[in-house]
N, C-alpha and C positions, 0 to 999 in steps of 0.2 A: 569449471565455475566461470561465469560471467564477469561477478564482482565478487571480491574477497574484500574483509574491510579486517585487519589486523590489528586489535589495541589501540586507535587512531585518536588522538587529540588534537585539539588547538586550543590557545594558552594566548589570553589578551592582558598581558600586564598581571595581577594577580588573579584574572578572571578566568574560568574553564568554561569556553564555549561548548565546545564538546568535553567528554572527558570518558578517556578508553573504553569507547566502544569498541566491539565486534559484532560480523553479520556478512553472511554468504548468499549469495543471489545466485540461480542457476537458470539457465536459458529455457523460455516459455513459461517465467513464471512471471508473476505481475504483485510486486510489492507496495504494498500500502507505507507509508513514511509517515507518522502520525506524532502529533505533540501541540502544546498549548505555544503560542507568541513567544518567541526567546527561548524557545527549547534546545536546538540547534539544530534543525533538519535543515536548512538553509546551507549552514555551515559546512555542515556534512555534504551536501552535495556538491557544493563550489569547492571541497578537495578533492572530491570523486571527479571531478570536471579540470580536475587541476588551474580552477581559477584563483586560488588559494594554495600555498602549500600549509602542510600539516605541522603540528607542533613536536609529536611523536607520533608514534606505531608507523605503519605503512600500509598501504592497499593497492590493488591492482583490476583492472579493467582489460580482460579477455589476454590474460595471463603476461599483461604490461604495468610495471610498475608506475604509478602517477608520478614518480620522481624522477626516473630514469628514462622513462619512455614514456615520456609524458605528448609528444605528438602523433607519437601512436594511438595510447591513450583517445587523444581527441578525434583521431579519425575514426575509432570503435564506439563514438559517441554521439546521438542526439542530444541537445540540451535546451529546456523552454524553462529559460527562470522565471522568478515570480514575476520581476518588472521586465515586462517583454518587451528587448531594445527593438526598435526597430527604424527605418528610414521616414518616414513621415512622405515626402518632397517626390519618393521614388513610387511610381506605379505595380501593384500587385505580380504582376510578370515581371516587369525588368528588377524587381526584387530578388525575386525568388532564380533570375539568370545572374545576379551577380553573387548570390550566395552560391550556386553550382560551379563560378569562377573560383572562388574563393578554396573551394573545397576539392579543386583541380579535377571536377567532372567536364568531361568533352562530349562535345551532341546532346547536352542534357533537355534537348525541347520538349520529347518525349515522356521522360520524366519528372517534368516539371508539369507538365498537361495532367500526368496521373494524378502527382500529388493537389494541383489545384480540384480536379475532381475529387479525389480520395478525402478531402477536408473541407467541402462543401462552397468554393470560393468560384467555384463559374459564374456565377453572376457578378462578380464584385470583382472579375478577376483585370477587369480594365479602368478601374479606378484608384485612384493615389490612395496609397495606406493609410493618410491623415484625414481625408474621405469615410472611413470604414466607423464601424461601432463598434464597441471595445471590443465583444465576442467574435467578430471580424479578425480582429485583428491578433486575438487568440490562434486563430486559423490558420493567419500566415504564420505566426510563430511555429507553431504544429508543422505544417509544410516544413516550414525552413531544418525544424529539427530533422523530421524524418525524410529528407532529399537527399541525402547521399548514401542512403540504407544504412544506417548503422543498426549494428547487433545489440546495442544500451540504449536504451531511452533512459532520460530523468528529466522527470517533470514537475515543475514547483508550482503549485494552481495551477494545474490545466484549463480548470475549465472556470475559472475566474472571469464574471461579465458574461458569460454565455445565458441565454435564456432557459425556457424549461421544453423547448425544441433543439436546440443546439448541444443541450445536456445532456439527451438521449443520443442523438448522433455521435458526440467527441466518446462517448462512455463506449457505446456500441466501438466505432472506432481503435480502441484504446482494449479493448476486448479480444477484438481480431488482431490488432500486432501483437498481442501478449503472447498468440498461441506460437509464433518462432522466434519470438526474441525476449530479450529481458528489458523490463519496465518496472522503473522505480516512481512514484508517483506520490508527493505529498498535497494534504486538501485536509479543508478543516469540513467537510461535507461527507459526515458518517453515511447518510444513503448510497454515496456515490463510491466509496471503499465496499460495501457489503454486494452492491451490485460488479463490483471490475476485479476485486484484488483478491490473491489466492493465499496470500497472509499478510500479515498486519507488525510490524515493529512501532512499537510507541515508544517516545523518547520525551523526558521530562529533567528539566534542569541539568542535560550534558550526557545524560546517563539512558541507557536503555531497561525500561521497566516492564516491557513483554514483547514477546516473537512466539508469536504464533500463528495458527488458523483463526479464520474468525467464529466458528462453530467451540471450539475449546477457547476462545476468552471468554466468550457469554454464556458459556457451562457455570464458566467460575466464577464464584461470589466472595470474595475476602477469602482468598484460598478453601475455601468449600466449593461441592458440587451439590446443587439439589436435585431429586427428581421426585418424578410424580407417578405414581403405581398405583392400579386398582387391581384387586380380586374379585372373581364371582363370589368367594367363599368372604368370611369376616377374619381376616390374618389375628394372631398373637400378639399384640404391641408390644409386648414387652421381649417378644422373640426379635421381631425385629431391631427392637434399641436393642440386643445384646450382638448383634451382627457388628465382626470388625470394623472399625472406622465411623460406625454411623454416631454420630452427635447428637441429632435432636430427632424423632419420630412425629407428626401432627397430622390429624386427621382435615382433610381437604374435600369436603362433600363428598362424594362415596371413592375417593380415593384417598392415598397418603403421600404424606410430603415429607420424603426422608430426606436430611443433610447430611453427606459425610463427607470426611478427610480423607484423600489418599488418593492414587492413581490408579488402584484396580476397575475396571470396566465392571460399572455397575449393573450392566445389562445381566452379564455373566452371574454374575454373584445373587440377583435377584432370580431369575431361573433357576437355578440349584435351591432357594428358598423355597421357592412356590414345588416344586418337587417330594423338597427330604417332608414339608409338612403339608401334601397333597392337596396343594389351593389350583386353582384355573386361575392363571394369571393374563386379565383380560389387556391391559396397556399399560405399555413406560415409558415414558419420556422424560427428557431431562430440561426443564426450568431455564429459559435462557433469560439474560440482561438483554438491556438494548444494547446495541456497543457504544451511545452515549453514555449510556451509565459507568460503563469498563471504562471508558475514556475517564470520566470524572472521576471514579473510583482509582486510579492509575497516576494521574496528576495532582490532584489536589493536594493543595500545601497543608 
């Protein structure tokens, strides 16, 4: 595993920023970090970055503990937080050679030329940082994260200030390092998780309230799944309300709109239907939410 996150709090006075989480990241996957202002994913990441320590539990970052080996830690890690520090005064290059200093890379000219390429900054790459526009200067943060190859990204708005050209690039981007490394990546931009990330953990007042794919959150509707089935033939309604789990039965223009409870694979279950009572079962498909909805459905007070 990449990142392990063990029972992890932090504890501000009587206040639970976080509060015992867990959640396991494994290499080449690309995690969605999702939650409404003051949720804690912030939080959560600045212990995963050990800029912060932790209240309780413990975690680890490519099999170093944040406490213990917490400079290890750092060297197994990109990090672009929300407020992207940066030098302002220093030129785009001599930025990005003294963060290579920093991080005790030698001959790093090479790699600094990929990375200015690889995040779109040759053109801008001989101007002062304080010169740039903010999605600019997302850019160099991006560089600076990924210069020394780390095997962890986390990145708190990415793509914050970036245009709807820039949007496509960082995502594209962020797509292709997910395939060998692990990427943790919070954004309050549902488009931008359904296009990059291969699951989603939402986190709501300290607490984690889904981990999953993003395909089975928008299945689910208040712990129901819907879907949507036609026959050539005209089904039993009353055959089907008596099928395990299903809840409610409604007719949907020449199809039906069954909801049921449970985690049996409704594909399966509906197959065997249309068989034992010899219908032609022409399409199924399952009913999805937008994943703003999941998100609101998931948060709200």
């Amino acid at each position: 595993m990449s990142v392990v996150v063990d029972h992890i709090s932090k504890v501000y006075g009587e206040q639970k920023a976080v509060d015992d989480i867990s959640f396991r990241v494994e290499p080449g996957q690309i995690l969605g970090f999702l939650g409404p202002n003051g949720a804690g994913k912030s939080t959560t990441m600045k212990m995963l970055t050990c800029f912060i320590p932790q209240t309780f539990g413990k975690a680890s970052v490519c099999g170093f503990d944040i406490n213990t080996h917490s400079v290890e830690v750092r060297r197994h890690i990109g990090y672009l937080p929300e407020h992207n520090p940066l030098y302002k005064e220093m030129y785009v290059t001599e930025y990005l050679e003294f963060a290579a200093r920093i991080n005790g890379m030698r001959q790093a000219g090479k790699r600094i030329q990929d990375m200015i390429g690889l995040t779109g900054l040759t053109p801008e790459r001989r101007k002062k940082i304080g010169q740039l526009s903010k999605g600019y200067r997302q850019r160099v943060g991006l560089a600076q994260a990924m210069l020394h190859d780390p095997k962890v990204l986390i990145l708190d708005e990415p793509t914050s200030g970036l245009d709807p050209n820039q949007l496509v690039d960082v995502r594209s981007l962020i797509k292709e390092i997910g395939k060998d490394k692990t990427v943790i990546l919070s954004t309050h931009i549902m488009q931008e998780v359904t296009a990059v990330c291969d699951r989603v953990i939402i986190i709501n007042k300290g607490q984690i309230v889904a981990d999953d794919t993003i395909d089975s959150l928008q299945s689910r509707q208040k712990g129901y799944t819907v879907v949507l089935v036609e026959f050539k033939e005209t089904p039993d309604k009353a055959a089907l309300q008596r099928m395990t789990g299903v809840q409610k039965v409604e007719p949907a223009g020449s199809a039906w709109r069954i909801t049921y409870s449970g985690n049996e694979d409704m594909r399966e279950k509906m197959f065997r239907f249309a068989v034992d009572n010899k219908l032609t079962l022409l399409n199924l498909q399952i009913e999805k939410q937008s994943l703003e909805d999941v998100f609101h459905t998931l948060t709200k007070r």
